[in-house]
ZAKE-786314 format. One record per residue (C-alpha): x, y, z; chain; residue in one letter. Coordinates in steps of 0.1 Angstrom, whole numbers, plus 5000, padded with zeros to 4 digits. Layout:
% residues N
<site px="X" py="Y" pz="Z" ch="A" aa="A"/>
...
***
This chain:
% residues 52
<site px="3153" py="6094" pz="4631" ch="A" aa="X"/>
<site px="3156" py="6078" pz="4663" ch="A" aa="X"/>
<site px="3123" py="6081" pz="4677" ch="A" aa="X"/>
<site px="3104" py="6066" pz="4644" ch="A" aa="X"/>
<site px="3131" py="6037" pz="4652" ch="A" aa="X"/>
<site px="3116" py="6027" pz="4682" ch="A" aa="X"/>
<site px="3084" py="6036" pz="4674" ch="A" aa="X"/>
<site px="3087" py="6013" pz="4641" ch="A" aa="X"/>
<site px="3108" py="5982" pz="4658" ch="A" aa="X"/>
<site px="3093" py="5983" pz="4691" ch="A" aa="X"/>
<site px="3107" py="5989" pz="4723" ch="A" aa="X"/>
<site px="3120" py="5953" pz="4726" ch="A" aa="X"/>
<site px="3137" py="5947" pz="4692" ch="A" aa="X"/>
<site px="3150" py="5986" pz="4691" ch="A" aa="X"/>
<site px="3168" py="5979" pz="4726" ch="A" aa="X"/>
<site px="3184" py="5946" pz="4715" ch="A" aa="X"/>
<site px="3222" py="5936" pz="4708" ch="A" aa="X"/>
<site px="3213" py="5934" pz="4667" ch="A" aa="X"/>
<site px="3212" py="5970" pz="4658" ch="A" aa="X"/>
<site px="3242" py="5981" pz="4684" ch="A" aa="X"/>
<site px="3223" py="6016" pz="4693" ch="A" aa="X"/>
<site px="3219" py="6022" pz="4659" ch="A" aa="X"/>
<site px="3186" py="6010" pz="4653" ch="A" aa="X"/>
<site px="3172" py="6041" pz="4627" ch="A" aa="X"/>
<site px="3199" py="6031" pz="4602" ch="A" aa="X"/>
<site px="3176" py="5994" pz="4596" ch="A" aa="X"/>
<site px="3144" py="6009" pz="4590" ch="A" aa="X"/>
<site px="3135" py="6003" pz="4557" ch="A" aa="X"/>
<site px="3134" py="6035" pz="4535" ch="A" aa="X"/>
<site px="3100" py="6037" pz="4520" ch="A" aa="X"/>
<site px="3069" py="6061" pz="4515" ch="A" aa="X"/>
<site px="3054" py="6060" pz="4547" ch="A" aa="X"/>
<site px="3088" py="6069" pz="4563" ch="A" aa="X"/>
<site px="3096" py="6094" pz="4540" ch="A" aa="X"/>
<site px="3064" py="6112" pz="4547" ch="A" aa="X"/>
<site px="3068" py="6105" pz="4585" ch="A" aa="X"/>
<site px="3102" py="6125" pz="4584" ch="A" aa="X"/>
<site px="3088" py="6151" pz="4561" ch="A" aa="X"/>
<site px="3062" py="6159" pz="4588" ch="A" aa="X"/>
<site px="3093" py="6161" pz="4613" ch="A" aa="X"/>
<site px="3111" py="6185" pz="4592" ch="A" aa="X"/>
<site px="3084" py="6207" pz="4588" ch="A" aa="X"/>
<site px="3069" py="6211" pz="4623" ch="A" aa="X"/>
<site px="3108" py="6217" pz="4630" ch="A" aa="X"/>
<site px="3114" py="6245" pz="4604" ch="A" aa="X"/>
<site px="3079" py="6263" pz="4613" ch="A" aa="X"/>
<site px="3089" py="6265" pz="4650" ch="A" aa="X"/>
<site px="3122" py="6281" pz="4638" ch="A" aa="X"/>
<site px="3106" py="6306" pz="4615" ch="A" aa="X"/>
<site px="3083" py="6313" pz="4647" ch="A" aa="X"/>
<site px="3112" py="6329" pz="4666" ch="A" aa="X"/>
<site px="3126" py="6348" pz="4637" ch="A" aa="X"/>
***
């Protein structure tokens, strides 16, 4: 995801002409990520089932 893009790279490096606004597709797919995005995912799908 974007967000943990910047927040991994840092405001400087996320922003510069190397990653052409496509900074989340270089961060490096390991466990801390995974579980990072798996946190997303469910905060997301609990606030959905809250308005069913």
């Amino acid at each position: 995801m974007d967000a943990y893009a910047l927040h991994y790279f840092g405001s400087e490096r996320y922003h510069a002409e190397e990653f052409q606004d496509e900074a989340y597709l270089f961060v490096p797919f390991a466990e801390d990520y995974y579980q990072a995005m798996a946190q997303v995912i469910q905060r997301r799908w609990d606030s959905w089932e809250a308005l069913r």
